[in-house]
C-alpha positions as CSV (number, residue, x, y, z in Angstrom):
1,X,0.0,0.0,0.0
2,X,3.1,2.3,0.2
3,X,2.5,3.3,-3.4
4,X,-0.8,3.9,-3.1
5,X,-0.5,6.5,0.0
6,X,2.5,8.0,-2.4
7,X,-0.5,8.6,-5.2
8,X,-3.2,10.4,-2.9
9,X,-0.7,12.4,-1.0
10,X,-0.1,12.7,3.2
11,X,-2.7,12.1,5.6
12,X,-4.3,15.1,7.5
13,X,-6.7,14.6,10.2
14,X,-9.7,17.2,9.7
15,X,-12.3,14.9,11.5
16,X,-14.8,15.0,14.2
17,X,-12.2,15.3,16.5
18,X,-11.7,19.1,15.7
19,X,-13.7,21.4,17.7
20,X,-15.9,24.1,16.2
21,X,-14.6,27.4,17.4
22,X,-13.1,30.7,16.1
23,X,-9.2,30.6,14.9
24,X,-8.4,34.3,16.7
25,X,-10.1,34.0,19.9
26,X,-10.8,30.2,20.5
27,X,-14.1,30.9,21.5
28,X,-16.5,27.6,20.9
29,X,-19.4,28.3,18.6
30,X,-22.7,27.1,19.8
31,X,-25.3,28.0,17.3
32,X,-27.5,25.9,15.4
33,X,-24.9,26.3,12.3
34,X,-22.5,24.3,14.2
35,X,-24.3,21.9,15.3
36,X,-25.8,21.3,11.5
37,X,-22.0,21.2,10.6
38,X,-20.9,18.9,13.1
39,X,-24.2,16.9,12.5
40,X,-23.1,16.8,8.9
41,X,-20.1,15.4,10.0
42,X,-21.0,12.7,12.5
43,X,-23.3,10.8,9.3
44,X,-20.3,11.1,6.7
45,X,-18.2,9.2,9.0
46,X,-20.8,7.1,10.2
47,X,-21.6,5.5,6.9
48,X,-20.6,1.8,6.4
49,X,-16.6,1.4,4.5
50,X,-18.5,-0.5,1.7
51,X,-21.0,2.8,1.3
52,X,-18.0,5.0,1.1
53,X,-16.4,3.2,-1.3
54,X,-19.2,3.1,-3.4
55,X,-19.4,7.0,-3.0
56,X,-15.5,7.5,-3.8
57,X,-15.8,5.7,-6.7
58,X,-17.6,7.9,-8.8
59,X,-14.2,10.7,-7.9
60,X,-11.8,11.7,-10.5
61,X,-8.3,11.1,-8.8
62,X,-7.8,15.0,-8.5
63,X,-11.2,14.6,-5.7
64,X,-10.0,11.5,-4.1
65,X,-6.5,12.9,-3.1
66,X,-8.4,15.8,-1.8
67,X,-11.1,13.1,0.1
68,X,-7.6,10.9,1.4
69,X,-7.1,13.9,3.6
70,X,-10.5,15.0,5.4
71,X,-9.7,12.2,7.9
72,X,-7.9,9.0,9.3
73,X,-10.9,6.9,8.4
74,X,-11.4,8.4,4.7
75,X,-7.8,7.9,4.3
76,X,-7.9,4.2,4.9
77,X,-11.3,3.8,3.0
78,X,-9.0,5.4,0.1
79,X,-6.3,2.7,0.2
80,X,-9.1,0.2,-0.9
81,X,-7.9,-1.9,-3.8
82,X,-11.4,-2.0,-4.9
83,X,-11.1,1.9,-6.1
84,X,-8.2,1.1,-8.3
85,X,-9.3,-1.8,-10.3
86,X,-10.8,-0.3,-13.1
87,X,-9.8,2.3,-15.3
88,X,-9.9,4.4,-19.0
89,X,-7.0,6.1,-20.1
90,X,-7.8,8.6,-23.5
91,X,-4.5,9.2,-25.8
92,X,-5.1,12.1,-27.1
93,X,-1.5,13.1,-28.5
94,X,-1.9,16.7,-27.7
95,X,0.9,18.5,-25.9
96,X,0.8,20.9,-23.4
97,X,3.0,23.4,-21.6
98,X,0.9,24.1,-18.3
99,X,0.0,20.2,-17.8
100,X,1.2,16.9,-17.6
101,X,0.7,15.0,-21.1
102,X,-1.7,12.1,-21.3
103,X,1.1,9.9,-21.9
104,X,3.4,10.5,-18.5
105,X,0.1,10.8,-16.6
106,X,-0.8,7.1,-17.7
107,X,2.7,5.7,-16.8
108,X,2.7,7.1,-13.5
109,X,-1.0,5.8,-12.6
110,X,0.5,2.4,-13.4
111,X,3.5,2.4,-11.7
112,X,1.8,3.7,-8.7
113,X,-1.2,1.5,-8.7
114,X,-1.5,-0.9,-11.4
115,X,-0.9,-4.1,-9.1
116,X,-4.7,-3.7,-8.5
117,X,-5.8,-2.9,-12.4
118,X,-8.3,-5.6,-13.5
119,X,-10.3,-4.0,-16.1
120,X,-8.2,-1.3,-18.3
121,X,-9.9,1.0,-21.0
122,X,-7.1,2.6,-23.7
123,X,-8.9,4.7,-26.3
124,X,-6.9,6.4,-29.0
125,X,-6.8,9.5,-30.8
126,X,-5.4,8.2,-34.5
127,X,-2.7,10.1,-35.5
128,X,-2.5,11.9,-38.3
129,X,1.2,12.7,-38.6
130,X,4.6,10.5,-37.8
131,X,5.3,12.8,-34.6
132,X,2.0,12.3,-33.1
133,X,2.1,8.3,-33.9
134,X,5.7,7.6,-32.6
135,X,4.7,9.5,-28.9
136,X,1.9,7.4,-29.2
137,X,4.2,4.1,-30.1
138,X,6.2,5.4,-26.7
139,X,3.1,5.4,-24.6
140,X,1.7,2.0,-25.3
141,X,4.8,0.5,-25.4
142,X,5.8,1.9,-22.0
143,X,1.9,1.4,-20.6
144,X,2.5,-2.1,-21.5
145,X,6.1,-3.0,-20.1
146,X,5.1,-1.2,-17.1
147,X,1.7,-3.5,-16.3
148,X,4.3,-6.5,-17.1
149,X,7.1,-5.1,-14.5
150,X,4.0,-4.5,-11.8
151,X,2.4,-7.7,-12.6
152,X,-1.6,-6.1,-13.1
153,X,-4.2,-8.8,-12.9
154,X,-6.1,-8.1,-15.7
155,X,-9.3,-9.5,-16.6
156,X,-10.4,-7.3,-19.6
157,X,-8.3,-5.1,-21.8
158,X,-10.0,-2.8,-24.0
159,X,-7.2,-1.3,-26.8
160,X,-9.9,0.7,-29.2
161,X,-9.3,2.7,-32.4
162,X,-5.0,2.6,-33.2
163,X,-6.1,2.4,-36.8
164,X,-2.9,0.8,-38.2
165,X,-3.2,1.3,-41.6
166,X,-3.0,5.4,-41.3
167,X,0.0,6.8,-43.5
168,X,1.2,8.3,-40.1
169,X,1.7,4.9,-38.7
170,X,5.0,3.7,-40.6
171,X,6.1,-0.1,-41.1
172,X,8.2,0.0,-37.9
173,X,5.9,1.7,-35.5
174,X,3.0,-1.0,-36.5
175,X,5.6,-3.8,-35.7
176,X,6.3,-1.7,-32.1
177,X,2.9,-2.0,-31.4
178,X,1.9,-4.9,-32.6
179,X,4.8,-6.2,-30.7
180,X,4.2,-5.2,-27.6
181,X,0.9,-6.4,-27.5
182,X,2.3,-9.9,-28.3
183,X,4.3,-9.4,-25.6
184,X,2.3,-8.4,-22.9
185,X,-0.1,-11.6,-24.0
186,X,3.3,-13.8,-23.3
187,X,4.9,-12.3,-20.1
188,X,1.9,-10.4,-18.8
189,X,-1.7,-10.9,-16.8
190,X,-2.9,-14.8,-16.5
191,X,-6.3,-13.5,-15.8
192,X,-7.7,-12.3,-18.6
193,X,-11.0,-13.3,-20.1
194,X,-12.3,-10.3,-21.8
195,X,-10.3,-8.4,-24.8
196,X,-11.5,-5.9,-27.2
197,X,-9.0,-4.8,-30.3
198,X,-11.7,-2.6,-32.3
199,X,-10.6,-0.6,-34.7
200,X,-7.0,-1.6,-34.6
201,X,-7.2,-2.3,-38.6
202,X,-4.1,-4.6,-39.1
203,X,-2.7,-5.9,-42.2
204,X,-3.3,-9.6,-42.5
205,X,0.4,-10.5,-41.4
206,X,0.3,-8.8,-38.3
207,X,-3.3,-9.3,-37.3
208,X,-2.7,-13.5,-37.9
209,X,0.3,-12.6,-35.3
210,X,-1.8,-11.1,-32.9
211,X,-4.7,-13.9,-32.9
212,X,-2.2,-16.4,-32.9
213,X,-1.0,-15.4,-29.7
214,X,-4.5,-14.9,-28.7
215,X,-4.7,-18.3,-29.2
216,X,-1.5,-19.9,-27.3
217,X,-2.5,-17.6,-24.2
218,X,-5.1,-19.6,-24.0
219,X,-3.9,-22.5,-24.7
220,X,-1.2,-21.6,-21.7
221,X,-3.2,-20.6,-19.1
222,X,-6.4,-23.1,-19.9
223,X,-8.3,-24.2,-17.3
224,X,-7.2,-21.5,-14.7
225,X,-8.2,-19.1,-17.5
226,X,-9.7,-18.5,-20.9
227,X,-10.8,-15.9,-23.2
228,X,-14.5,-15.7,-23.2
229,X,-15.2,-12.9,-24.8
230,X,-13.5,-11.5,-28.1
231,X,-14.1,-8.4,-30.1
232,X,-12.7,-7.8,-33.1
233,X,-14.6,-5.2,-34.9
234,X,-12.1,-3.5,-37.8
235,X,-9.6,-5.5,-36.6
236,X,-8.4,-6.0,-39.9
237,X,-7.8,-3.1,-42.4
238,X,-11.0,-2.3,-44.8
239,X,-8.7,-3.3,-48.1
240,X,-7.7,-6.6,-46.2
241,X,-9.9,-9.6,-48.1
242,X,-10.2,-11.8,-44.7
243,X,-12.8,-13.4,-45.9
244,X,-10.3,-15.2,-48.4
245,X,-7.7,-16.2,-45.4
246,X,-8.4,-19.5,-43.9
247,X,-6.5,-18.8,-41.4
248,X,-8.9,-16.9,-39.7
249,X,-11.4,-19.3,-39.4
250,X,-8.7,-21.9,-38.0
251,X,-7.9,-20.1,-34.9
252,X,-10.9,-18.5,-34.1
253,X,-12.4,-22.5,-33.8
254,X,-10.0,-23.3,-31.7
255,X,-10.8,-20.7,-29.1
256,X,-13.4,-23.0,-27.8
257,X,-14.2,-21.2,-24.7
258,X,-15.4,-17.8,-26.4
259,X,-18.9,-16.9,-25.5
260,X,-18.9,-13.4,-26.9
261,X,-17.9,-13.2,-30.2
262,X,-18.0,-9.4,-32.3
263,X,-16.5,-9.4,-36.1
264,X,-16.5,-7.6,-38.8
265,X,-18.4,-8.9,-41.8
266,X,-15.7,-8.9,-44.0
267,X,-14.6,-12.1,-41.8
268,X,-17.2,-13.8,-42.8
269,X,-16.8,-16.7,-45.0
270,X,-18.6,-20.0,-45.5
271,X,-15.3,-21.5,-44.1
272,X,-15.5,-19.4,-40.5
273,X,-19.3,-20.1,-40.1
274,X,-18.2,-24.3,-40.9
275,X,-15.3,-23.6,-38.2
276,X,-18.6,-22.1,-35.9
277,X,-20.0,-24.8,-36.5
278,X,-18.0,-27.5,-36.1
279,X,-16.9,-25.8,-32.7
280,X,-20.3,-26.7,-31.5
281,X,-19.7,-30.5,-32.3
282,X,-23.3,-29.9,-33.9
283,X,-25.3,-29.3,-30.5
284,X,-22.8,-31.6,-28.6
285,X,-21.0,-30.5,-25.6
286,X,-17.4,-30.7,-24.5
287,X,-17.6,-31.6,-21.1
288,X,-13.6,-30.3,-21.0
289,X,-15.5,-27.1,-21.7
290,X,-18.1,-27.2,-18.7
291,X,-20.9,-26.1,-21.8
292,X,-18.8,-22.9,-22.5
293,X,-20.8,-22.3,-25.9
294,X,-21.6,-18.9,-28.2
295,X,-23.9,-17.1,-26.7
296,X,-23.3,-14.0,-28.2
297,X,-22.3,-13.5,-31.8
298,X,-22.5,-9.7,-33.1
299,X,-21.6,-8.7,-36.9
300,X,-20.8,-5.5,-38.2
301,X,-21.1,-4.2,-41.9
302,X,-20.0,-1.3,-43.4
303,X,-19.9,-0.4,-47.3
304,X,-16.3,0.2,-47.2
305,X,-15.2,-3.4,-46.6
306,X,-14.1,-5.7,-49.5
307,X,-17.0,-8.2,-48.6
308,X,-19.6,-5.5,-49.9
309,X,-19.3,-6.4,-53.3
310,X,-21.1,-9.8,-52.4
311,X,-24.0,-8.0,-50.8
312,X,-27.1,-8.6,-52.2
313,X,-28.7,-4.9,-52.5
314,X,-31.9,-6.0,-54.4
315,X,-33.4,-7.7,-51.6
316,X,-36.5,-9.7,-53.7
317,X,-33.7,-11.3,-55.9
318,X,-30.5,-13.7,-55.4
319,X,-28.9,-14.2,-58.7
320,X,-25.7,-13.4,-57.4
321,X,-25.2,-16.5,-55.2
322,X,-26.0,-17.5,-52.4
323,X,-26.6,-14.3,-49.5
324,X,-25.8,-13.1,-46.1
325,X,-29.5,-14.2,-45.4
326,X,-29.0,-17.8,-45.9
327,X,-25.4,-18.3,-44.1
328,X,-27.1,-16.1,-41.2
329,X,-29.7,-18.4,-40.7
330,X,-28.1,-21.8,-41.0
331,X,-25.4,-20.3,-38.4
332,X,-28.5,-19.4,-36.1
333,X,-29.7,-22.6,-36.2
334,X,-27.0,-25.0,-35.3
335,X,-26.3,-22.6,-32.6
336,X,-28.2,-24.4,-30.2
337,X,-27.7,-22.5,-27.0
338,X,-27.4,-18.9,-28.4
339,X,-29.0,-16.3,-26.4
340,X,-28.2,-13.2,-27.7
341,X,-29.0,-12.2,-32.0
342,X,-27.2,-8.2,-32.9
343,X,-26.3,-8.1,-36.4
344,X,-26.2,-5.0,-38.4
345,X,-26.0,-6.2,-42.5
346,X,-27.8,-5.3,-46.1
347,X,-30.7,-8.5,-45.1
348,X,-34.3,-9.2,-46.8
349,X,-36.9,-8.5,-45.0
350,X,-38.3,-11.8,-44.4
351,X,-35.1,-12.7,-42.9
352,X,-36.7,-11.2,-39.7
353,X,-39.8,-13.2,-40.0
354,X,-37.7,-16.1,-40.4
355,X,-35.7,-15.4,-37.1
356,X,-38.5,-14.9,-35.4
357,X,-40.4,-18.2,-36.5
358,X,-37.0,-19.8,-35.2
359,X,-37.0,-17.7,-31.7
360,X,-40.4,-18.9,-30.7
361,X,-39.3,-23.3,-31.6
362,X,-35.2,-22.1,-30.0
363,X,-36.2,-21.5,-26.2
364,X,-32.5,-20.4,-25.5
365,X,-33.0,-17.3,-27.6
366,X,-34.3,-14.4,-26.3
367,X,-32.6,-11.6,-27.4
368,X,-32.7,-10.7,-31.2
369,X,-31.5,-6.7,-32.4
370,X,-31.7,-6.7,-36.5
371,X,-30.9,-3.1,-38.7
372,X,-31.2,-4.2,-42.1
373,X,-28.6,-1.7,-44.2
374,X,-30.7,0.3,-47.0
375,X,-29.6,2.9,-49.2
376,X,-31.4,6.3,-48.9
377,X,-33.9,6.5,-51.9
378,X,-35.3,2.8,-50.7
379,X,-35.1,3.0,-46.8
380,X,-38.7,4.6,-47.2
381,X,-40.0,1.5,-48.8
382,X,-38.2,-1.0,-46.7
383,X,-39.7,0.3,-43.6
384,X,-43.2,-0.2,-45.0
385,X,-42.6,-3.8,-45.8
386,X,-41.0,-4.0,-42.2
387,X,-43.9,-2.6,-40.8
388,X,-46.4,-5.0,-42.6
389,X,-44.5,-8.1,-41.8
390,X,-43.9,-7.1,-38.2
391,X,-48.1,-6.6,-37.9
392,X,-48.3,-10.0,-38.0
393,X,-46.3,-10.9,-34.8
394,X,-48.1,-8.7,-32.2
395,X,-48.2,-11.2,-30.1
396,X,-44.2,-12.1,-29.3
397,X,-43.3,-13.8,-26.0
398,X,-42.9,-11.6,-23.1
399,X,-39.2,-13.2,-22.6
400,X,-37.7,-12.0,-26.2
401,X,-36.6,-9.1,-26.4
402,X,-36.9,-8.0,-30.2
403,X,-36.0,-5.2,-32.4
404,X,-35.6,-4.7,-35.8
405,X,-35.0,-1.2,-37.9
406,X,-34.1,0.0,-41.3
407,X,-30.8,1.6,-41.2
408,X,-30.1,3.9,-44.1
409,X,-26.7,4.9,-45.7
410,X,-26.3,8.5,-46.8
C-alpha cells in the first residue's frame, strides 16, 4: 500500500475530532450552524466502509486525493484496492506546456497502482502525422512493459481505435505495437477473459500474429483461465480480403471457450461459419468445456469493406449466389444455445420473419436486435414492408426481447 499513500498524498486529520470554534479567539461556537456542521459530519463518518467506497468511486483522482485527507478513516477507506481496479485512459496526443501529457500521466497511474488494475480501457486519438504516432508508439509501449514489471491482474483489456493502416503509422511503428501487445499476451496478466482490439485495422500479417498469440494464451493458461469474450470489430484493415484467409477461421475455432464473439463482416466466410460450427460439435458438448458455448455473436457491416461487393442490394432477388440471409440463418440454427442475436448487415426482409419463427421453436434465444442496411432513396419503402410483416407478430413472447429497424446509408 506504500505506493498507493505516495498517489493520494499525506494524511491530514480534519475529522470529528476538531472542535468548532473561532481561529483568533478560541471561543466555541454554539449555534445551530455548528451543530448542523458537526451533525453533517457525524453521518459522513458514520456510513458503512462499503458505502464510502461506493461513494469515492464515482471521484476523479484529483477529488480523491483531496477526500484521502479529510480524515484518518477516509484515508484508509481510500487505500481500498477495490477503487483502483478499473480504469480508462484517452490518448489524445496533444501536448501541453501548463500540464502533464496524457502519456506521463498514464505511466505514472500504473507504476503507482496498477498491481490492482483488473479492467483497463485505452482509447486512441489516430494520429495523423509520424510525430503524433511515434509519442503514441512510446506510450503504449511503456503502458505495457510497465503493467508487465508490476504484474496487473487483468481481466479485460479494451485497446480501441489505433487504426494501423493510417499513413502516419509507418512499417516499424505497427511492428512496435503490434509487438508489444504480443508481448504483454506472453509475459503479462494470466487473468484475462475479456479483450477488445476494435478498430485496430491490421494488415493480414500482423493481425494472424496477434490472434495467434490470442490463441497460445489460452492455450497456456487453460483451465485457470480463458478468453470468453473477443471483439474484433475493424480489426483487420477495410482493403484486407479476410474473408479469403483460412487462417482466420482456424484459430478462431479453436478458441473454444469464447462466449462473446463481435466481427467484422468482411470475416465472414462460408469456411469461418463451418469452423462455428464445427466448434459446437453440432449441438454436442465438451464436457472439458463445462458447456462454454456462443452465446453471443454480433456482426458488423460497413460499405467500405471488401465483402460488400457480395451483398445482395436488391433484396426480392438472389442471382448473385447465395446471400448473407442464408449463411445467417443456418449459423442461427446449429447454434443451439445462443442467447443473444445483434447483427447490423444489407438482409431481406423476411429474414426477420424467419428469425422470429425460429425464436419462438429455440427456447434459448431471447434476445434478437436486427438493422437491415438500405440505401437512402429505398429506406422509405423497406420500412413499409418492415412494418407490414412485423403486424403480423403482435403477439411475441414476453421473454424475447426483439428489435428490428431499417438503417439507411447516406
Amino acid at each position: 500500500m506504500e505506493n498507493l499513500e505516495e498517489s493520494i498524498g499525506e494524511e491530514e486529520n480534519y475529522g470529528i475530532d476538531q472542535e468548532c470554534s473561532d481561529p483568533e479567539t478560541g471561543e466555541y461556537f454554539t449555534d445551530d450552524s455548528c451543530d448542523c456542521i458537526l451533525d453533517r459530519k457525524i453521518m459522513w463518518l458514520s456510513l458503512p466502509r462499503l458505502c464510502l467506497e461506493r461513494v469515492f468511486s464515482f471521484l476523479p483522482d484529483r477529488d480523491r486525493k483531496t477526500a484521502a485527507l479529510v480524515c484518518r478513516q477516509w484515508h484508509n477507506v481510500m487505500r481500498s484496492p477495490s477503487l483502483w481496479r478499473h480504469r480508462r485512459f484517452h490518448f489524445s496526443g496533444r501536448i501541453s506546456k501548463f500540464r502533464k501529457s496524457d502519456y506521463s500521466s498514464t505511466i505514472a497511474y500504473v507504476s503507482h497502482l496498477g498491481a490492482y488494475l483488473e479492467r483497463l480501457e485505452v482509447t486512441v486519438c489516430p494520429p495523423r502525422k509520424t510525430q503524433a504516432a511515434l509519442r503514441l508508439k512510446g506510450a503504449i509501449t511503456q503502458l505495457f512493459s510497465e503493467l508487465i514489471r508490476v504484474r496487473a491482474p487483468l481481466r479485460s483489456l479494451v485497446v480501441m481505435n489505433l487504426e494501423l493502416d493510417r499513413s502516419a503509422w509507418t512499417s516499424s511503428l505497427r511492428a512496435s505495437v503490434v509487438g508489444c501487445l504480443i508481448s504483454f499476451l506472453q509475459r503479462g496478466s494470466s487473468k484475462l477473459n475479456s479483450i477488445c482490439l476494435s478498430g485496430m485495422r491490421n494488415c493480414i500479417h500482423q493481425g494472424l500474429e496477434l490472434l495467434s498469440a490470442l490463441l497460445h494464451y489460452e492455450t497456456r493458461f487453460y483451465p485457470r483461465c480463458y478468453i470468453s469474450s473477443l471483439d474484433l470489430e475493424a480489426f483487420f484493415s477495410g482493403s484486407v480480403n479476410v474473408y479469403l484467409n483460412s487462417s482466420v477461421p482456424d484459430n478462431l475455432s479453436q478458441l473454444q471457450c469464447l462466449t462473446d464473439l463481435r466481427l467484422s463482416y468482411s470475416c465472414l466466410s462460408d469456411e469461418l461459419l463451418m469452423a462455428l460450427q464445427q466448434r459446437h460439435g453440432g449441438g454436442r458438448r465438451k464436457s472439458s468445456r463445462d458447456g462454454n458455448t456462443l452465446q453471443t455473436f454480433l456482426l458488423h457491416c460497413c460499405l467500405k469493406e471488401p465483402h460488400q461487393q457480395h451483398l445482395n442490394l436488391d433484396f426480392g432477388a438472389n442471382n448473385f449466389g447465395e446471400s448473407l440471409d442464408e449463411e445467417l440463418l443456418e449459423l442461427v440454427k446449429v447454434c443451439e444455445r445462443l442467447v443473444k442475436l445483434s447483427i447490423c448487415a444489407f438482409l431481406e426482409i423476411r429474414t426477420v420473419a424467419r428469425l422470429l419463427d425460429m425464436s419462438l421453436t429455440q427456447s434459448s434465444l431471447k434476445e434478437i436486435h436486427v438493422r437491415i442496411c438500405s440505401f437512402n432513396e429505398a429506406a422509405g419503402e423497406e420500412e413499409e414492408a418492415l412494418e407490414e410483416m412485423l403486424s403480423s407478430y403482435l403477439h411475441l413472447p414476453p421473454d424475447l426481447c426483439f428489435s428490428a429497424i431499417i438503417y439507411p446509408f447516406e
